[in-house]
C-alpha positions in Angstrom: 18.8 3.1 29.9 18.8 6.7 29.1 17.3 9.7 30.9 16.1 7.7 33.8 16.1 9.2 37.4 16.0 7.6 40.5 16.4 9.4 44.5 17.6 7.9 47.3 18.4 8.8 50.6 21.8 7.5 52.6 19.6 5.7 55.1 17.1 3.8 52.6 19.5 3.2 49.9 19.2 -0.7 50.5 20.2 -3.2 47.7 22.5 -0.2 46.2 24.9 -0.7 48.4 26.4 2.6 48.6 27.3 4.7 51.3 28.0 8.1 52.6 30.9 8.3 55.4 31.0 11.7 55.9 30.2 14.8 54.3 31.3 18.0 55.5 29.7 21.2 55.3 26.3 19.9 56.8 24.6 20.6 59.6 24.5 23.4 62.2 21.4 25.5 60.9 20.8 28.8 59.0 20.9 28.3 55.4 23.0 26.2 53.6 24.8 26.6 50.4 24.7 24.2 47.3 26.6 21.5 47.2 26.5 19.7 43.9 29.0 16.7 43.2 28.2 14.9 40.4 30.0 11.5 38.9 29.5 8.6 37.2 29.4 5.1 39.0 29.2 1.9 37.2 28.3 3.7 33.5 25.3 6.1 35.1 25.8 9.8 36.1 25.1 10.4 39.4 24.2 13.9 41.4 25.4 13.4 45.5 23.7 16.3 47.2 26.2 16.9 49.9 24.3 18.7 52.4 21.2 16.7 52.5 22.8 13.3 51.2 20.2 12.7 48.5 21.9 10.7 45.6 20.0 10.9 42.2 21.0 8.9 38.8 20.6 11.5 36.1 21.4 9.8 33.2 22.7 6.2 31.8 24.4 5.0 28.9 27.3 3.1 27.8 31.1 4.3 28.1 30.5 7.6 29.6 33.2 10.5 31.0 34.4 13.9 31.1 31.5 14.6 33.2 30.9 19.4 32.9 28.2 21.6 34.5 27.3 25.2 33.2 27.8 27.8 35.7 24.0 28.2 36.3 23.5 24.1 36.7 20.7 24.0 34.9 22.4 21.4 31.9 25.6 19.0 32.0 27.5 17.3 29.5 28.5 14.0 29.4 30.9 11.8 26.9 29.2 8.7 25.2 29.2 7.4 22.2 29.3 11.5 21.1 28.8 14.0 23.4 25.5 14.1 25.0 24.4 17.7 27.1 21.3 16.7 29.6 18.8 19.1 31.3 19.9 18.2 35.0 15.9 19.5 35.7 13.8 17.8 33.4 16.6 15.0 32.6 15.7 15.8 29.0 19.0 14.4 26.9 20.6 15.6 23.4 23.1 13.7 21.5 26.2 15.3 19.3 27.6 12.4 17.4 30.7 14.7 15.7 31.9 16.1 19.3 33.9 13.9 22.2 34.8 16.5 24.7 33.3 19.9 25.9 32.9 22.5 28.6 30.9 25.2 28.9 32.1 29.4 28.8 31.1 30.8 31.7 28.1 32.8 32.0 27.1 31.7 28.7 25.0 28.5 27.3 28.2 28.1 24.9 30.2 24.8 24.8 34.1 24.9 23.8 33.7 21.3 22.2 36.4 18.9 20.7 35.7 17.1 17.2 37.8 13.9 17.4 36.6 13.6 13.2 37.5 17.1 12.3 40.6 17.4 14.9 39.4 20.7 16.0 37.4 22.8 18.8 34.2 24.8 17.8 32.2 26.7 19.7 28.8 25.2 19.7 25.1 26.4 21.6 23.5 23.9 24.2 21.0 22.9 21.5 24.3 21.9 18.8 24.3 25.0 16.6 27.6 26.0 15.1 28.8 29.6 16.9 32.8 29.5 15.7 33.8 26.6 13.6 37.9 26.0 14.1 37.7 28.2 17.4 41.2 26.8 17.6 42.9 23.8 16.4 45.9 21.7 17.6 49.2 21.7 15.6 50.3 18.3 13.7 48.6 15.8 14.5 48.2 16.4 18.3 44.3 15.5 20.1 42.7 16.7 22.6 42.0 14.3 25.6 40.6 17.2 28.1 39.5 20.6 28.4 39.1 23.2 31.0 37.4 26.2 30.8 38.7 28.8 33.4 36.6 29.7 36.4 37.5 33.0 35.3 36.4 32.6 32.0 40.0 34.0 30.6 41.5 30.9 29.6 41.3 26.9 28.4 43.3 24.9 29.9 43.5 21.7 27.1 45.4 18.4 27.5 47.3 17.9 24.5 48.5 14.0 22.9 50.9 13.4 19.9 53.9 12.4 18.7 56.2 14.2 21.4 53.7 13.2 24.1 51.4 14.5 26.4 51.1 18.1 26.8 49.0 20.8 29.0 48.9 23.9 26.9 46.7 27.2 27.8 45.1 29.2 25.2 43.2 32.7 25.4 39.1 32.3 25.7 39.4 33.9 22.2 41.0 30.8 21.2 44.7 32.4 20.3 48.0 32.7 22.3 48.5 28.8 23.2 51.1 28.5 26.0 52.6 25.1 27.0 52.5 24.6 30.9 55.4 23.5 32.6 57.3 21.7 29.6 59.3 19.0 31.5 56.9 18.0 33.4 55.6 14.6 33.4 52.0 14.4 32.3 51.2 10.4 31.5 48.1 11.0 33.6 45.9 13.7 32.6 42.8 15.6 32.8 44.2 18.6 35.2 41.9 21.0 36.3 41.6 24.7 37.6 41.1 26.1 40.6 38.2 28.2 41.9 40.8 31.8 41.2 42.5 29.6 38.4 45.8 30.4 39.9 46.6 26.5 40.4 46.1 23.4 38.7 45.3 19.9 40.4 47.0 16.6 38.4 47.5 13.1 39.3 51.4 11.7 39.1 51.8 7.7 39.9 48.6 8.1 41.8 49.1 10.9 44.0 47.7 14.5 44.4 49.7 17.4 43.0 48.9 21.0 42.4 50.8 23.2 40.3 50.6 27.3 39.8 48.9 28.0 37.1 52.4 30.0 35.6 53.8 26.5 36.0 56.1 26.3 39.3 55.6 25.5 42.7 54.7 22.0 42.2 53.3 20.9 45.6 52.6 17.1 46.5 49.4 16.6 48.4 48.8 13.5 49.2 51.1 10.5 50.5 49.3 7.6 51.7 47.4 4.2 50.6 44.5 5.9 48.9 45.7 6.5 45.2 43.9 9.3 43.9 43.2 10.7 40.4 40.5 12.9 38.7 40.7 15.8 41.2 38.0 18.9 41.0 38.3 21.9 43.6 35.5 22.5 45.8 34.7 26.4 47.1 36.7 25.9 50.0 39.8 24.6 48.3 39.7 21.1 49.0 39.5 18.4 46.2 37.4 15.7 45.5 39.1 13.0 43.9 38.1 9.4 42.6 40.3 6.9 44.4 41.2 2.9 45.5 42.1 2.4 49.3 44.4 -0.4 49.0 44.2 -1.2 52.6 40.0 -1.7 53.0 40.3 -2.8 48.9 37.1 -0.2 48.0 36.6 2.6 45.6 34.8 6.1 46.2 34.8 9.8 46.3 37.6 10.9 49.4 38.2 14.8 50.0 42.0 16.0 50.2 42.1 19.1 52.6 43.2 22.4 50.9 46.4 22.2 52.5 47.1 18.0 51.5 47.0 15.4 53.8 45.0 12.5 54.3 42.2 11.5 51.6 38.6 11.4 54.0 36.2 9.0 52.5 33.2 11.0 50.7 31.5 8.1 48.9 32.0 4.7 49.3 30.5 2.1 46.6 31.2 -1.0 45.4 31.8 0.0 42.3 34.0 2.5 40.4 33.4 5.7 40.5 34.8 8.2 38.1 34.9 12.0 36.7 33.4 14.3 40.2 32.0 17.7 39.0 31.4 20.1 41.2 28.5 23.0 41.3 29.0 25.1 44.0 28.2 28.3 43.3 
């Protein structure tokens, strides 16, 4: 099932099954930002407006992830079987078999994309035409397993996997001057991502919270408790949505972590798995 929407509200969602618990930054009149979170649950992407707790599915298919909206919010990209960018309006869906990863520059339609055949990143337009082939390429053998385009639209923040391991290295938006962060750190669980000021990063270690600066010190531990957390992405305010278990009520969901760390607050609970939050919050 591909390209297939479908809008519920909280309070008629019925056989679904899914629930909001809270939502934060509703309410109270005047006029209310955007509050996009998108994810994937059970192998179909999902838009969760936070503010007026609609829930659309946006688009199915089989083995999605790595889940990127433009900075206008008009398209997103997906991972399937090859990369897939959707119109998040019309719902209108393209298919890149030779890319597995992406994420778009900012103010631009342009997609820093990974080739998993070639080994390389190329810049490529919303529509698949080449901009830069080899923007930048990893040394040896390493792959890419994430990228992270900069809020500020100075730097990529890329997840790196070969023979030494699993690094986080940093290159220029011109695709030169790659910078490993924080060398000894342990990195078995990836896909970190920036900050709204990219001055910290947020990372999962043996399922807990963590931000780091974006220099690589100051390692701060968010989280403590019997949600275990991974797949964080900063909202405007500084608090992170994360996909999570809660081992004590045995569910999955969305749960907020507060700026500042402390305890996970249910967002979305399902019965499912869900996986890979995105916001757009402009």
């Amino acid at each position: 099932m591909k390209g297939v929407r479908a809008v519920f509200k909280w309070l008629a969602v019925g056989a679904m099954s899914l629930t909001m618990i809270s939502c934060g930054g509703a309410g109270g009149g005047g006029t209310e930002q955007v509050a996009l979170l998108y994810f994937l649950h059970n192998g179909e992407v999902f838009r969760l407006d936070i503010n007026d707790r609609e829930l659309s599915i946006i688009y199915a298919d089989s083995g999605l992830g790595h889940i990127r909206v433009n900075e206008a919010g008009t398209y997103l990209t997906c991972i399937g079987m090859g990369l897939t960018i959707v119109n998040t309006e019309t719902l209108e869906a393209a298919s890149f078999q030779n890319y597995r990863l992406a994420d778009w520059m900012p103010q631009q339609d342009v997609l820093v994309a990974y080739s998993d055949i070639t080994k390389q990143i190329d810049l490529i337009s919303q529509n698949g035409t080449m901009i830069t082939s080899q923007f930048y390429k990893p040394a040896g053998n390493n792959q890419i397993i994430s990228i992270d385009v900069s809020p500020l639209g100075d730097k990529i923040l890329l997840t790196e996997s070969g023979s030494s391991g699993i690094q986080w290295v940093t290159i220029d938006i011109d695709g030169t001057s790659r910078t490993e962060v924080a060398p000894g750190l342990d990195k078995t669980e990836p896909n970190p991502r920036w900050n709204r000021d990219a001055t910290k990063i947020v990372y999962s270690y043996q399922l807990e919270l963590y931000t780091i600066d974006a220099d690589g010190t100051n390692i701060q531990k968010l989280t403590s408790s019997d949600v275990y957390e991974s797949q964080g992405a900063f909202r405007k305010d500084g608090s992170i949505v994360v996909t999570a278990w809660q081992t004590t009520h045995q569910r999955y969901g969305l749960f907020t972590v507060p700026a500042t760390g402390g305890t996970p607050q249910v967002l979305f609970d399902s019965p499912g798995m869900d996986s890979h939050p995105e916001i757009f919050e402009p």
